[in-house]
C-alpha positions as CSV (number, residue, x, y, z in Angstrom):
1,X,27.9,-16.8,-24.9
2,X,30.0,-13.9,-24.0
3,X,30.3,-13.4,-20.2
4,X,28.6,-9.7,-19.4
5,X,30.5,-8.0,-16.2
6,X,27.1,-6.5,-14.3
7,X,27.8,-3.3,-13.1
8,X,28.0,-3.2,-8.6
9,X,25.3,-1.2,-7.6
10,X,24.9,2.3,-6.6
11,X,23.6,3.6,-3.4
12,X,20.6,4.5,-5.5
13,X,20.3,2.5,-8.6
14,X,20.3,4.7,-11.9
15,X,17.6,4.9,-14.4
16,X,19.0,4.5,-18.1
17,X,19.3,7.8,-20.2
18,X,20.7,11.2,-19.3
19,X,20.1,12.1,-15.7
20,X,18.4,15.6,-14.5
21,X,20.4,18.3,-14.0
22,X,20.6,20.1,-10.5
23,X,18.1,22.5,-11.3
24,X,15.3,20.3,-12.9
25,X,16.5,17.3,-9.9
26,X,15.3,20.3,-7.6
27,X,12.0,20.9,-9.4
28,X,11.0,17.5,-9.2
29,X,10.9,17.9,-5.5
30,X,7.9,19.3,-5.1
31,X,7.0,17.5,-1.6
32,X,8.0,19.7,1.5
33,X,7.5,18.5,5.2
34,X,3.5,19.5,5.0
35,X,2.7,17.9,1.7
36,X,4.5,14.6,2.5
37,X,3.0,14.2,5.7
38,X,-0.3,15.0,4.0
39,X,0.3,12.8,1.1
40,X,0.8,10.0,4.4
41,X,-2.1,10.8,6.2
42,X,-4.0,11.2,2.3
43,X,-2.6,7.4,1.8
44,X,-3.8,6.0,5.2
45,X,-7.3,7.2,6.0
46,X,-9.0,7.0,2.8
47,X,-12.2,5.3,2.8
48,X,-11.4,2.1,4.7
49,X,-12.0,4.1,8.1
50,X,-15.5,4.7,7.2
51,X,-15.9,1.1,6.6
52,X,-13.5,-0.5,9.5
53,X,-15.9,-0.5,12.0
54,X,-18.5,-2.6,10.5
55,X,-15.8,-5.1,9.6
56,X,-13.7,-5.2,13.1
57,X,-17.5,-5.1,15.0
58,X,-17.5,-8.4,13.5
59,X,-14.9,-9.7,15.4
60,X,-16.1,-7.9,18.6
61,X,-14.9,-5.7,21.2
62,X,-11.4,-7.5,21.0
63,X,-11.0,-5.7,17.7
64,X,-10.2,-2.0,19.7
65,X,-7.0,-4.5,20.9
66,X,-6.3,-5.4,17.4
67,X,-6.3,-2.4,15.6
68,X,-3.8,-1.0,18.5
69,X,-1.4,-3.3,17.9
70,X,-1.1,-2.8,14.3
71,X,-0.9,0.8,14.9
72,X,2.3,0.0,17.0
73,X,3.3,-2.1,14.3
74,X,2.6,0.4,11.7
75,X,5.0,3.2,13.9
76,X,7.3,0.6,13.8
77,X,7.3,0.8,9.8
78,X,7.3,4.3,9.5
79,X,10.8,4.5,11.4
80,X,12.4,1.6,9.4
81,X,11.6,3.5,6.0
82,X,12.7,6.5,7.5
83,X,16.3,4.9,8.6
84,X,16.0,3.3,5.1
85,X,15.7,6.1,3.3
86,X,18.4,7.9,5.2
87,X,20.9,5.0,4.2
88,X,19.2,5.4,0.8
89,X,18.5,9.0,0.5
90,X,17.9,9.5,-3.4
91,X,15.8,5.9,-3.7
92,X,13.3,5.8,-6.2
93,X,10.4,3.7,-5.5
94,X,10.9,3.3,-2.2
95,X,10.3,-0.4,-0.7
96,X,11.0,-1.7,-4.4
97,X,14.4,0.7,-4.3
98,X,15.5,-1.3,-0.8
99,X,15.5,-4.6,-1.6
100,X,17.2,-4.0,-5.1
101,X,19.6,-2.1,-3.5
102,X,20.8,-4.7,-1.1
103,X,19.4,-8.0,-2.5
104,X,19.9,-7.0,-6.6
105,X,17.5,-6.7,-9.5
106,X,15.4,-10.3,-8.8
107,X,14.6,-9.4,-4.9
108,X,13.9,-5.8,-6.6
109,X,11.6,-6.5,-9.3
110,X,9.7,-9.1,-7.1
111,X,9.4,-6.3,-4.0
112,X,7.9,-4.0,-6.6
113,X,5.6,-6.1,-8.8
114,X,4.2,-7.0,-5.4
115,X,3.9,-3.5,-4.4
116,X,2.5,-2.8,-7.5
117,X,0.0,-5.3,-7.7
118,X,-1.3,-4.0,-4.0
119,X,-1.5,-0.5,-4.7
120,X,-3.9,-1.2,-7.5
121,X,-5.7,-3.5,-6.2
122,X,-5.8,-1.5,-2.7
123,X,-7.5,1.3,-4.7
124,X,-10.1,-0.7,-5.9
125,X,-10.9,-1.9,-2.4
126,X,-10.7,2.3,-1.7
127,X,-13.3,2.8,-4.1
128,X,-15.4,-0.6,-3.0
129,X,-15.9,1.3,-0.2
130,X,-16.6,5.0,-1.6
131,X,-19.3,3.7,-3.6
132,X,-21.1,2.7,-0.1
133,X,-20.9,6.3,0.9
134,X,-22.0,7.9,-2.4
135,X,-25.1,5.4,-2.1
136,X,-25.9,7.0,1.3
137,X,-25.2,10.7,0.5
138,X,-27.9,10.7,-2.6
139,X,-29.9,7.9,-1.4
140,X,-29.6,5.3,-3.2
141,X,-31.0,2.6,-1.2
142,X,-30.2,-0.6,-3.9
143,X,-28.4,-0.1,-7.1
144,X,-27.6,-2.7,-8.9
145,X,-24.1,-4.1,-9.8
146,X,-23.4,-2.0,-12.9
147,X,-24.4,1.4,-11.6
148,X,-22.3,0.9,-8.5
149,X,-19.5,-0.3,-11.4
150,X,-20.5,3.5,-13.0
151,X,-19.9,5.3,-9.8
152,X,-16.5,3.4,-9.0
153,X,-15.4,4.2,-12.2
154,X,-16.1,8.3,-11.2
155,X,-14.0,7.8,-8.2
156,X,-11.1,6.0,-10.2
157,X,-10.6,8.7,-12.9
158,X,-11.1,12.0,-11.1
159,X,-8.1,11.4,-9.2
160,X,-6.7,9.9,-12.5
161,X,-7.3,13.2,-13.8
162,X,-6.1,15.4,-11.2
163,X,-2.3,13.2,-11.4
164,X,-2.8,13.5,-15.2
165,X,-3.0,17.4,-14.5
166,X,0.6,17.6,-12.1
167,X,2.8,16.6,-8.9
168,X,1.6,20.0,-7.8
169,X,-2.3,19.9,-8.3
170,X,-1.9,16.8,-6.8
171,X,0.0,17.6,-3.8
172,X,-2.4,21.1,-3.4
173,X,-5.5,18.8,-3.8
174,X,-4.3,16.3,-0.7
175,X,-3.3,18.7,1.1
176,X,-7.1,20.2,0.8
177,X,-8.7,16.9,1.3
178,X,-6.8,15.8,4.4
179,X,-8.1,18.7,6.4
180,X,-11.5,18.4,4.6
181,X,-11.4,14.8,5.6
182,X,-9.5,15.0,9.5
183,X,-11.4,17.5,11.2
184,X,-15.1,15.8,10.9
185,X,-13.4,12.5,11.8
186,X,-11.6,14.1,14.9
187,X,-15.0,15.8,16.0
188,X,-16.8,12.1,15.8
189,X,-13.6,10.8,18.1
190,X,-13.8,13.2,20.5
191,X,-17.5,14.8,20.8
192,X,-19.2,11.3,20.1
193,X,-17.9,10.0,23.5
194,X,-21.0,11.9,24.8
195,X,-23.4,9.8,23.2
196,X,-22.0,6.4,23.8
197,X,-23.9,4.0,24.8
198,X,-22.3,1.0,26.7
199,X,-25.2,-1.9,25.6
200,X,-23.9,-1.3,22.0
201,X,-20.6,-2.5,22.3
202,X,-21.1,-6.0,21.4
203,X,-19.2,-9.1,23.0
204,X,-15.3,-9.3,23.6
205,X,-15.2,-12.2,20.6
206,X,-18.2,-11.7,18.7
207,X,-16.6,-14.3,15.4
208,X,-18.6,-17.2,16.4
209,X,-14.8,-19.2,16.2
210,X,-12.0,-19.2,18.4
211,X,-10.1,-16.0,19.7
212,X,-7.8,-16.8,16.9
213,X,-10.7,-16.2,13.9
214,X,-11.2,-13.2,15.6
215,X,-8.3,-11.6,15.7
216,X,-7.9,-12.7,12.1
217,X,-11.6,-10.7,11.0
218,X,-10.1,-7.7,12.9
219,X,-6.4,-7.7,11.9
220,X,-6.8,-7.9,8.1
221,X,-9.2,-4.6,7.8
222,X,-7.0,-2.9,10.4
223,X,-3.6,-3.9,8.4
224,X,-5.4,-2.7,5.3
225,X,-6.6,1.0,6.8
226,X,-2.7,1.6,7.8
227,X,-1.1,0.8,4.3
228,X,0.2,4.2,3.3
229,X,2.8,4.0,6.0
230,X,5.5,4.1,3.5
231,X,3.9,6.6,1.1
232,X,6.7,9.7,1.8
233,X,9.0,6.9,1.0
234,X,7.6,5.6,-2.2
235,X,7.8,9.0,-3.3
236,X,11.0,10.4,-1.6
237,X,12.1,11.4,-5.0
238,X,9.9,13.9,-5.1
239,X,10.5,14.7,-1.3
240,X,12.9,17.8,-0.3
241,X,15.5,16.8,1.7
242,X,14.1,13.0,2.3
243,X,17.4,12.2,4.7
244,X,14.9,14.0,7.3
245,X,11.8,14.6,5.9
246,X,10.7,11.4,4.7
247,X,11.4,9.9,8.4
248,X,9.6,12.9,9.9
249,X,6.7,12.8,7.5
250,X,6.2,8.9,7.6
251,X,6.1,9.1,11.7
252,X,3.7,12.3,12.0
253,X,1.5,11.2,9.6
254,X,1.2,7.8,10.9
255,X,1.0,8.8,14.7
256,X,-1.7,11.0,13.5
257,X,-3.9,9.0,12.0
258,X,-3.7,6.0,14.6
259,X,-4.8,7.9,17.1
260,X,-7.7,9.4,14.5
261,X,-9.0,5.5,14.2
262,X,-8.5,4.1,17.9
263,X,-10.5,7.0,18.9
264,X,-13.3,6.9,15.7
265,X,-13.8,3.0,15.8
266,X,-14.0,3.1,20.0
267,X,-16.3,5.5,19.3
268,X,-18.5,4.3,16.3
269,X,-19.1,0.8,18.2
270,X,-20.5,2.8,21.0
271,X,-22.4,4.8,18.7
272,X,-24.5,2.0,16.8
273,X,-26.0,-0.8,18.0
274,X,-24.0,-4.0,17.5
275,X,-26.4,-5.9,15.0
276,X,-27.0,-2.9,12.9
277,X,-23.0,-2.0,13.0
278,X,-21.9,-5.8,11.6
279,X,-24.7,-5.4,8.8
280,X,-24.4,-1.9,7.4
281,X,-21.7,-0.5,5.2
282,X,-21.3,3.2,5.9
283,X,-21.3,3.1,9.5
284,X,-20.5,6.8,10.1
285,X,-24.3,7.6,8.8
286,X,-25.6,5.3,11.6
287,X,-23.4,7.2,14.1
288,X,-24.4,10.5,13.1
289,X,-27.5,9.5,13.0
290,X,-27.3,8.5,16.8
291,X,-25.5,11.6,17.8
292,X,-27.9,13.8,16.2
293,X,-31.2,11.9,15.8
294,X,-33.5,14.9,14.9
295,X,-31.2,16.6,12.0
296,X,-32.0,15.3,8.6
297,X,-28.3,16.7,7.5
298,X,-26.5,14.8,9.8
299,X,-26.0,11.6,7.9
300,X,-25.4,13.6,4.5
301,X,-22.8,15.5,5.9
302,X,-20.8,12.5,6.8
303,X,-21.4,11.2,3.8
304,X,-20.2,13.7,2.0
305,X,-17.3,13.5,4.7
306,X,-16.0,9.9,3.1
307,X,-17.0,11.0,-0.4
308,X,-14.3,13.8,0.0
309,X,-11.8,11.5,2.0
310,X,-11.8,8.7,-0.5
311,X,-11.6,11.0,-3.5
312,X,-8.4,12.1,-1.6
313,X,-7.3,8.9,-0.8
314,X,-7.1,7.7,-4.4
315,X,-5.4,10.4,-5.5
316,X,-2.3,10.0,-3.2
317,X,-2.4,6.5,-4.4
318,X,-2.9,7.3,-7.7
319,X,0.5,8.8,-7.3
320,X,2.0,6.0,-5.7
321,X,0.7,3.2,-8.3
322,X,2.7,5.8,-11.1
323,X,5.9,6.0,-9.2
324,X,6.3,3.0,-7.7
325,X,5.9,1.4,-11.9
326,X,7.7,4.4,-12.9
327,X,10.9,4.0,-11.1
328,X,10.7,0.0,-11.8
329,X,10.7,0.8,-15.8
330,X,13.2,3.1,-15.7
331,X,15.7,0.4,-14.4
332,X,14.8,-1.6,-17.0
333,X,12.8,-4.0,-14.8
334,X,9.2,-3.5,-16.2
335,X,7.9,-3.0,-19.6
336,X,9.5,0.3,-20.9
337,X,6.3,2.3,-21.5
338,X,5.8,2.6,-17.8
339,X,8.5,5.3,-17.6
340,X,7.1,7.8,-20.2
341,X,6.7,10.5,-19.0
342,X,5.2,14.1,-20.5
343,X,6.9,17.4,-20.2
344,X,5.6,17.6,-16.6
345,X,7.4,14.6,-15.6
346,X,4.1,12.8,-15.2
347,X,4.3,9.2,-15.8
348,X,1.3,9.1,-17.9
349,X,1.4,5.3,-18.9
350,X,1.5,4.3,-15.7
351,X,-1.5,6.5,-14.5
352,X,-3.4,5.3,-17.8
353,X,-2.7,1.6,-17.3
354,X,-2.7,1.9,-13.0
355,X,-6.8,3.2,-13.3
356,X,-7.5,0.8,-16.2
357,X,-6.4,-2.3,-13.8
358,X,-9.0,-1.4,-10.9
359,X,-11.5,-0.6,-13.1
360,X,-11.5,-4.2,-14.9
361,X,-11.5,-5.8,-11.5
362,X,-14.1,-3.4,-10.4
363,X,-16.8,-4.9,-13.1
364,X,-15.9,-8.4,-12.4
365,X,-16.7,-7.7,-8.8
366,X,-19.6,-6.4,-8.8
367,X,-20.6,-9.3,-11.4
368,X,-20.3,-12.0,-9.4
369,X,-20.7,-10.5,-5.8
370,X,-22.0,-7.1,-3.7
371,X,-21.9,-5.6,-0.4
372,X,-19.5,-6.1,2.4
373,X,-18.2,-9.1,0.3
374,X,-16.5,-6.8,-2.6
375,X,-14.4,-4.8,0.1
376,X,-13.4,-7.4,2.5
377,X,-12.1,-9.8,-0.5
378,X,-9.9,-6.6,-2.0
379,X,-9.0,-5.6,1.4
380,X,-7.2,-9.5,1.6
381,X,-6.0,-9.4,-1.4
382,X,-3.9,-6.5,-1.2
383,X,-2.7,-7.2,2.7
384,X,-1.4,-10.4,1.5
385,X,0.7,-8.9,-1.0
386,X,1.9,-5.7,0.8
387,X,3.0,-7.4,3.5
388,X,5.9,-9.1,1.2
389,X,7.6,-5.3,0.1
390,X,7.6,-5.1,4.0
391,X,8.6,-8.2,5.0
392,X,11.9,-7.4,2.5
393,X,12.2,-3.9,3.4
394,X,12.7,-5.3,6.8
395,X,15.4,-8.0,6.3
396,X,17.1,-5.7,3.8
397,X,17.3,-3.1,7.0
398,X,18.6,-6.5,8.9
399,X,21.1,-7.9,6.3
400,X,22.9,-4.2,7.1
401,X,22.8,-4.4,10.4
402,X,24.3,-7.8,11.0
403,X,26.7,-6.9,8.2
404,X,30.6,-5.0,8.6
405,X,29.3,-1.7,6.2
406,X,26.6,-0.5,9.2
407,X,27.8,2.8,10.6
408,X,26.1,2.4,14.1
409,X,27.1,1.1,17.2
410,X,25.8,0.7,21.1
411,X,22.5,1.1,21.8
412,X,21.6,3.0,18.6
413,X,22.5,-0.8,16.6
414,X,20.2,-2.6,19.1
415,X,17.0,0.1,18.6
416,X,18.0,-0.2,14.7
417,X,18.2,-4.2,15.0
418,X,15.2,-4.1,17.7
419,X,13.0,-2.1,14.7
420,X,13.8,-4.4,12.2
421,X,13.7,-7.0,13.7
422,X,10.0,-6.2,14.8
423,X,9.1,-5.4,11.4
424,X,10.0,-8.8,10.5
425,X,7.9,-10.6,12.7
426,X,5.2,-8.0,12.1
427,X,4.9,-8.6,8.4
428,X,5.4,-12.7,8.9
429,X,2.1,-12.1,11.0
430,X,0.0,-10.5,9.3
431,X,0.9,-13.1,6.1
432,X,-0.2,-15.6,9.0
433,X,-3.5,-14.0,10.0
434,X,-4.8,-13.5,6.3
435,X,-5.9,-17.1,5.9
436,X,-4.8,-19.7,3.5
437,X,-7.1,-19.1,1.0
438,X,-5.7,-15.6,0.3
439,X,-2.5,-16.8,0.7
440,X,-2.9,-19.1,-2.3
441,X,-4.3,-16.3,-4.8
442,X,-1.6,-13.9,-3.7
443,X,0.7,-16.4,-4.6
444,X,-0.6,-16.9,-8.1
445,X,-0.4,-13.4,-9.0
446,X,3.7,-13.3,-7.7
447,X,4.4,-16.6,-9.8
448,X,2.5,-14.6,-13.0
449,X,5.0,-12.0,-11.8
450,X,7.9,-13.8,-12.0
451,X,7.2,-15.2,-15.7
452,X,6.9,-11.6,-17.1
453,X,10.4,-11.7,-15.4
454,X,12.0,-14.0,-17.4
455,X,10.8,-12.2,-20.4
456,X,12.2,-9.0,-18.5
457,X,15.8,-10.3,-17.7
458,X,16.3,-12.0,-21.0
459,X,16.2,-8.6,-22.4
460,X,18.3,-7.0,-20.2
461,X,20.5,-9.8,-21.2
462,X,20.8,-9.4,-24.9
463,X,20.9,-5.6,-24.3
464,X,24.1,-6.1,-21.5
465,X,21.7,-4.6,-18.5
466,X,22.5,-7.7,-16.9
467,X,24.9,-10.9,-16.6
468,X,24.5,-13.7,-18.5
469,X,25.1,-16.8,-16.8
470,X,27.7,-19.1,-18.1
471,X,26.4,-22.6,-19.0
472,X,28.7,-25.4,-18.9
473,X,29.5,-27.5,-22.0
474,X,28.1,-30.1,-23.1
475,X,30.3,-33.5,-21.2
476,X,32.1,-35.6,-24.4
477,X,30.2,-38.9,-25.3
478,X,31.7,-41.4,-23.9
479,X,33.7,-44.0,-26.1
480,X,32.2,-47.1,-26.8
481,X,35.0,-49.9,-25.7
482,X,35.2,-51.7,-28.3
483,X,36.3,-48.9,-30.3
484,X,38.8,-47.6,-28.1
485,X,40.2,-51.5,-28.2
486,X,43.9,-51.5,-29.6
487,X,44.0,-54.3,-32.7
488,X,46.2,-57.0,-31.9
């Protein structure tokens, strides 16, 4: 086979065809300063924060301390994409963009078939816990299976819609939903303090294990409710000036909504007593329902509160799922219907195919389990393999640090290598704290991954995408002695 010379990489790796000119590069940046940090805060508090405190109550009072620390963690995150994307400025796809960038197309694909496989599944675990909240708004005390399928499926394909419609209906309809979605919560964080009530909090570690079970209860919801983190730099393509913004947006946003769900979960445990907190899954209508005990509306309106947010929150990540397979397919690294897109630049495969996914592992869900059960498996699931695109967005960020191309020196190298180095042993964690079992089904999804890989490569090979390796020939058969004998 003929030896293929593979091309060194860019700074920002190329997608195949003709590449946009200035003016329709500048239209495709849609995202200013607002919108990004909206499509961050969208992305984060979705409707896992309506749903977190049930889950952390189960691990007790100890779960206040858990959720901090991944908020520090989270911060963390939001600066390394930032300094990532200012090494990286024009990176499509974000955490998948990194590690191709400095690792090459393997550690690429496997970042972004990861990240792909999360942010699908993550919005199936969004709308697991919407359809809780739709239940309480219009009273539906027990639907079955299927009709909660039919209401998931509602929740799936609006925002499916909306993406189908524009990046800028889209960014206008986050931007609506984030303030529709922020204020209530920050009037429960801050006006519910008045109506705590002490004997609610339940015990310190309320697992039933070791401190260690505990901690693992609280940290996999809490990890869950901050993925979005890297949203502004998933999409810094279609981000103005991402050098700054994309930093600025991932930071704000992420400060923000931290402080929104130390306060909110505080609060909510103080709210509701601790046996009806662990057992409920729409918390915010029991804490309404304690701060206002005489108002028939009060519940309702919260309600209607998380029906709004989690609408909003699956269409930022509606976006996300797109671009981040997008930007994949156009390097040639996933199948090429991915990167159609229509004369809006919408990537409407990806949208298509990115709703269908959730959907089909919506109704096999709710087929074989209900409740509490449904969200806190998803919520797992997509931890376990988000935590991988960080994990390698992180050592990528190390390997140029410790390397002679980095450009800082002093104590700006030791906060860089401090932050990445954090990161690291953040994302190592939180792999830890899922549990084995977890562990092992994330893993068979990335090995699935990596056969459609070999399927991938070998036609970037034929095509000349790639290198082909050079086998060595076959050794000569040795020659029997007798024959090699001269006569006499």
């Amino acid at each position: 086979m003929a030896l293929v010379t593979e091309p060194p990489r860019s700074e920002s790796p190329t997608p195949p065809g003709p590449p946009l000119s200035p003016r329709n590069e500048q239209k495709a940046r849609t995202l200013g300063l607002t919108s990004a940090t909206g499509l961050v805060i969208g992305s984060i508090v979705g409707t896992g924060v309506f749903t977190m405190p049930a889950v952390i109550a189960g691990a007790g009072t100890m779960g206040i301390v858990v959720l901090g620390v991944i908020a520090v963690g989270a911060m963390l995150l939001a600066v390394l994409f930032g300094q990532l994307t200012r090494r990286i400025p024009n990176s499509d796809g974000g955490l998948y963009a990194y590690s191709r960038h400095e690792f090459g197309d393997f550690a690429g694909y496997l970042v972004g078939w990861c990240y792909w496989i999360q942010s699908w599944a993550g919005n199936a675990a969004i709308v697991s816990s919407w359809v809780f909240y739709v239940d309480a708004l219009f009273g539906w005390a027990h639907p079955s299976g299927m009709e909660n399928w039919a209401i998931a499926m509602v929740g799936l394909w609006v925002p499916a819609l909306v993406n189908l419609a524009g990046i800028r209906q889209m960014a206008w309809f986050e931007n609506v939903s984030v303030v529709l979605k922020f204020l209530p919560l920050l009037f429960v964080g801050i006006v519910g303090w008045f109506f705590v009530e002490s004997a609610h909090f339940g015990p310190f570690n309320a697992s039933g294990g070791s401190l260690y079970s505990g901690i693992g209860i609280a940290a996999g919801v809490a990890l869950f409710s901050f993925i979005g983190v890297e949203a502004a730099a998933v999409t810094a393509k279609r981000v103005r000036n991402p050098r700054v913004n994309v930093e600025r947006a991932s930071v704000l946003g992420t400060a923000l909504s931290a402080g929104l769900y130390v306060l909110v979960t505080a609060v909510v445990m103080g709210l509701v007593a601790h046996h009806t907190l662990v057992n409920t899954g729409s918390p915010f209508v029991n804490a309404f329902d304690s701060m206002f005990p005489h108002s028939a509306w009060a519940g309702k309106f919260i309600a209607a509160v998380a029906v709004v947010s989690g609408i909003g929150a699956l269409n930022g990540w509606t976006l996300i799922v797109t671009e981040t397979s997008r930007a994949i397919a156009q390097d040639d690294l996933f199948p090429r219907p991915f990167a159609w897109t229509d004369r809006k630049g919408t990537a409407w495969f990806g949208i298509l195919v990115g709703t269908a996914l959730p959907s089909l592992l919506m109704l096999w869900r709710y087929n074989t389990s209900a409740g509490l059960t449904v969200f806190t498996y998803l919520v797992d699931l997509t931890v376990v393999t988000v935590a991988i695109p960080y994990f390698m967005s992180a050592i990528a960020q190390l390997t140029y640090l410790v390397s002679r191309r980095r450009r800082v020196q002093g104590w700006q190298l030791a906060r860089d290598l401090s932050v990445a180095g954090a990161s690291v042993l953040f994302s190592m964690w939180v792999t830890f704290a899922s549990g084995y079992q977890v562990v092992y089904q994330a893993l068979v999804v990335i090995l699935a991954g990596l056969v459609l890989y070999a399927f991938l490569n070998a036609r970037r090979q034929r095509l000349g995408e790639a290198s082909e390796p050079v086998d060595l020939p076959d050794e000569p058969s040795a020659v029997p002695v007798a024959d090699a004998a001269t006569p006499a």
